[in-house]
C-alpha positions as CSV (number, residue, x, y, z in Angstrom):
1,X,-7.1,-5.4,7.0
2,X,-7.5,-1.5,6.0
3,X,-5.2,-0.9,2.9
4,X,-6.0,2.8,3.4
5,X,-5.1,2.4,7.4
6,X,-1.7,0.5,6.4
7,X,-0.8,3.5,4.4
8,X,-1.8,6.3,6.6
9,X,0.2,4.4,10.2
10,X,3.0,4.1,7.9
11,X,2.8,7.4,6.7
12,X,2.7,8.5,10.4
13,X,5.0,6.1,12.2
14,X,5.2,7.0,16.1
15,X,5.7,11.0,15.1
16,X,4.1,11.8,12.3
17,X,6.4,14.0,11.1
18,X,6.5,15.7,7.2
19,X,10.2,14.1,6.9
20,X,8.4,10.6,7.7
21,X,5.7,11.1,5.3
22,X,7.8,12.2,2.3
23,X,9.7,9.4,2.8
24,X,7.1,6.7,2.6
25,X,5.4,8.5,-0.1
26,X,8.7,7.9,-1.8
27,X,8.6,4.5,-0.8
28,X,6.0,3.5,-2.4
29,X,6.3,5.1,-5.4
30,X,9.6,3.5,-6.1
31,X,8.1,0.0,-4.9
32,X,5.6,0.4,-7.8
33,X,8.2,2.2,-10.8
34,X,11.4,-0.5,-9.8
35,X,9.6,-3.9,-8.6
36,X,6.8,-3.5,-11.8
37,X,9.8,-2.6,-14.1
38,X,12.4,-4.9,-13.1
39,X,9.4,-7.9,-13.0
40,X,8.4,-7.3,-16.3
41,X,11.4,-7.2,-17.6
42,X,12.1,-10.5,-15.7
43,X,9.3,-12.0,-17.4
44,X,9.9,-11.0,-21.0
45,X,13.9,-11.8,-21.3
46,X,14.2,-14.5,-19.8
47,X,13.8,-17.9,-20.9
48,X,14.5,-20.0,-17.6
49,X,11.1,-21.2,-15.3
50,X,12.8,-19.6,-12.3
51,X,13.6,-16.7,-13.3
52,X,10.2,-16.1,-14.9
53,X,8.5,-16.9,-11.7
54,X,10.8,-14.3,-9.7
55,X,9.6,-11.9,-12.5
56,X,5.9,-12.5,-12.2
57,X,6.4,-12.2,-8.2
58,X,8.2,-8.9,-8.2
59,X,5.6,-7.6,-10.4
60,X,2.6,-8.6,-8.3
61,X,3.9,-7.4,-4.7
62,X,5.2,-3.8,-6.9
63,X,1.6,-4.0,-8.3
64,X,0.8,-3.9,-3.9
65,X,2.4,-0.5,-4.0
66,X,-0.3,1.1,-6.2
67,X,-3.2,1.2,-3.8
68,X,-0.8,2.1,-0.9
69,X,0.8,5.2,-3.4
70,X,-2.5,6.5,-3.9
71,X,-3.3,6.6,-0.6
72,X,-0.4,8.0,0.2
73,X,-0.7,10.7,-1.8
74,X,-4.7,11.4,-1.1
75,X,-3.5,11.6,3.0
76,X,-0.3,13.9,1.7
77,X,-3.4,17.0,1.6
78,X,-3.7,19.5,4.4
79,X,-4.9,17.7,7.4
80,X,-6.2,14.1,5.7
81,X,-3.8,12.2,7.7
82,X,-5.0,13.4,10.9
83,X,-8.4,13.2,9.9
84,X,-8.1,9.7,9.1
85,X,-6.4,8.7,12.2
86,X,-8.3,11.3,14.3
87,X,-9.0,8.6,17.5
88,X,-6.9,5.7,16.6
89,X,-4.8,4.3,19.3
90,X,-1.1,5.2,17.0
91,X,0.9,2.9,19.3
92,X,-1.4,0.0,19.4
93,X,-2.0,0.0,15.4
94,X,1.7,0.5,14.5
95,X,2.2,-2.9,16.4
96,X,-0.6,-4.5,14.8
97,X,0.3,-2.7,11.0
98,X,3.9,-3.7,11.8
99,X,3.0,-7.4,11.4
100,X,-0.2,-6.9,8.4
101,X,2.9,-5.0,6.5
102,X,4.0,-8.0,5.3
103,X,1.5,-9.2,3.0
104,X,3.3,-6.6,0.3
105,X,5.0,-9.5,-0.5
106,X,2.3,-11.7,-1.2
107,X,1.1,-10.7,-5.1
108,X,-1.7,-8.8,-5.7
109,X,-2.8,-9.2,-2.0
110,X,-3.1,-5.4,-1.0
111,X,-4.8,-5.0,-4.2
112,X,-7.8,-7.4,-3.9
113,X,-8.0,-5.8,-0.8
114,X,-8.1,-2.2,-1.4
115,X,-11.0,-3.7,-4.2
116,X,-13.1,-5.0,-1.7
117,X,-12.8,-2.3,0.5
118,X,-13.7,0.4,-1.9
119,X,-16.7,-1.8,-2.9
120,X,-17.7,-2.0,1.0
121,X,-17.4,1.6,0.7
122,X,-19.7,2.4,-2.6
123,X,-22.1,0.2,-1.9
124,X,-22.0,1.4,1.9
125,X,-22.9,4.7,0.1
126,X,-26.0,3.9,-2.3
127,X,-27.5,2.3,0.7
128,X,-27.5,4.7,3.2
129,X,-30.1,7.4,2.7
């Protein structure tokens, strides 16, 4: 899965209106600020096993937001959402993104991910002449 690609046919949905964009820009910013906050704050007040693991949940699926935030706001330029959906098939990737979406709520998933690809990416760069 494309972190980058989740955030951009999100960003788009079947329109890819400004309204739509604005909103999921939004979206994710408040998915990293609340979910972080309120897990931390989970994690250092309580004293009860559950409760502590809720905490250390909601803080690694908010932790998912940041790669999907700053993607958001790199494809929020003039023309950088187009250009990175410039001959994808919107319909057929909103179907399959619909389903991917979902591992935001697996901790620190979207993260690893958005690692590896930027890795892929760098070394994809000092190895092409």
């Amino acid at each position: 899965m494309n972190v980058r690609r989740l955030a951009a046919i999100d960003m788009y949905g079947s329109r890819g209106t400004t309204r739509r964009r604005r909103i999921i820009l939004a979206e994710f910013l408040v998915g990293v600020v609340l979910m972080v906050t309120w897990g931390i704050w989970l994690l250092t007040s309580s004293s009860g096993l559950s409760t502590r693991a809720i905490g250390l949940w909601l803080t690694g699926a908010g932790l998912n937001y940041t790669p999907l935030s700053l993607y958001a706001l790199a494809l929020m330029r003039p023309g950088a959402l187009e250009a990175e959906l410039a001959g994808v098939d919107i319909d057929r990737e909103l179907r399959r993104y619909t389903m991917l979406q979902l591992w935001v709520f697996v901790p620190l998933s979207l993260v690893v991910l958005a690692i590896r690809d930027a890795l892929a990416r760098r070394k994809a760069r000092t190895t092409t002449p």
